[in-house]
N, C-alpha and C positions, 0 to 999 in steps of 0.2 A: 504494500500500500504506500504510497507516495504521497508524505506530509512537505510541508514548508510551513514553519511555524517563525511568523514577524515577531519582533518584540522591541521594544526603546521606542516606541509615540508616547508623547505627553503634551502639557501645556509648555509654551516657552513663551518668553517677553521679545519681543522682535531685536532682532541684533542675536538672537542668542545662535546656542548650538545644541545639537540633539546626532545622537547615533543611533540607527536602526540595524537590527541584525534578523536574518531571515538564514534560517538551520535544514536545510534539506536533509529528509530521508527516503529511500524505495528509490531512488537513482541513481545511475550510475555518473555522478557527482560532474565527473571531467569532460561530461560528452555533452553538455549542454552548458549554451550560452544563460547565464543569469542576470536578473534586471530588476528595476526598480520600475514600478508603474502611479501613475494615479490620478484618481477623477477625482474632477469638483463636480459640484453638484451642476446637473445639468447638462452636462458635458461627457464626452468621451474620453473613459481612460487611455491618458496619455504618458509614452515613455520618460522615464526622468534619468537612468541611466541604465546603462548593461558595461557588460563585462565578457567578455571569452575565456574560456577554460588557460589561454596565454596571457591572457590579463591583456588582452584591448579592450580600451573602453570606448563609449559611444554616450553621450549627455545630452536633453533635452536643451531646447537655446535659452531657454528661461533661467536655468539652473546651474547652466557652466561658469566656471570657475568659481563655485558657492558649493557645491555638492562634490563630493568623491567617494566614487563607487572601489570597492576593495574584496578580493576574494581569499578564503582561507580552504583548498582542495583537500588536507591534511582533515580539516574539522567540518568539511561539507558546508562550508558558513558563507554568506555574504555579507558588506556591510555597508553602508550608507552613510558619509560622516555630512552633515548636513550644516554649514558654516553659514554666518549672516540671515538667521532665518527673515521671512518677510511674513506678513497677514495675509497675503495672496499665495505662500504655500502649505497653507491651512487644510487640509481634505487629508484623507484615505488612502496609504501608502501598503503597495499590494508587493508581494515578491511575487518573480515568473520566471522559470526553468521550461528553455526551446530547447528544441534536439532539433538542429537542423537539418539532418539529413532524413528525418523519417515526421519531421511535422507535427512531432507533439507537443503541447503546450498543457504547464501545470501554472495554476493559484494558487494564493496563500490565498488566508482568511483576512489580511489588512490588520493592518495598523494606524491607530487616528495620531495624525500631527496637528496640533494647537499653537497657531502663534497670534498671542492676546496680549496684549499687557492691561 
């Protein structure tokens, strides 16, 4: 069975920083590219970063150089460091494991990002 279990959303004061980590299991870790997603309300969930089992990344134009996607292949882990946050990226941060050569695509359950002051 193939989990991905998000964790590190919270509330933050804008300017701040938050890490998010997403734990895969039931994969075979290395063969799939991993990413960060996320909708706002209303809207279509949209990529915020990915990563390849060689560590290229790919970043949303909203979020680069504010965000850095990070992988750990040893601990099945990804991570999300999320610097300068803003009120606009406030919403539902999902992990997603592609396997590109056979077109699968996994969810996590989300995680809620808060930036209030």
């Amino acid at each position: 069975q193939v989990q991905l279990v998000e964790s590190g959303g919270d509330l933050v004061q804008p300017g701040g920083s938050l890490r998010l980590s997403c734990a895969a299991s039931g994969i075979i870790f290395s063969s799939y590219v991993m990413g960060w997603y996320r909708q706002a309300h209303g809207k279509q969930r949209g990529l915020v970063a990915s990563i390849t089992s060689g560590g290229s990344t790919q970043y949303g134009d909203s979020v680069e150089g504010r965000f850095t996607i990070s992988r750990d292949n040893a601990k099945n882990t990804i991570y999300l460091q999320m610097n300068s946050l803003k009120p606009e990226d406030t919403t539902v941060y999902y992990c997603n494991a592609h396997h590109r050569l056979i077109g699968r695509n996994y969810w996590g359950q989300g995680t809620q990002v808060t930036v209030s002051s």
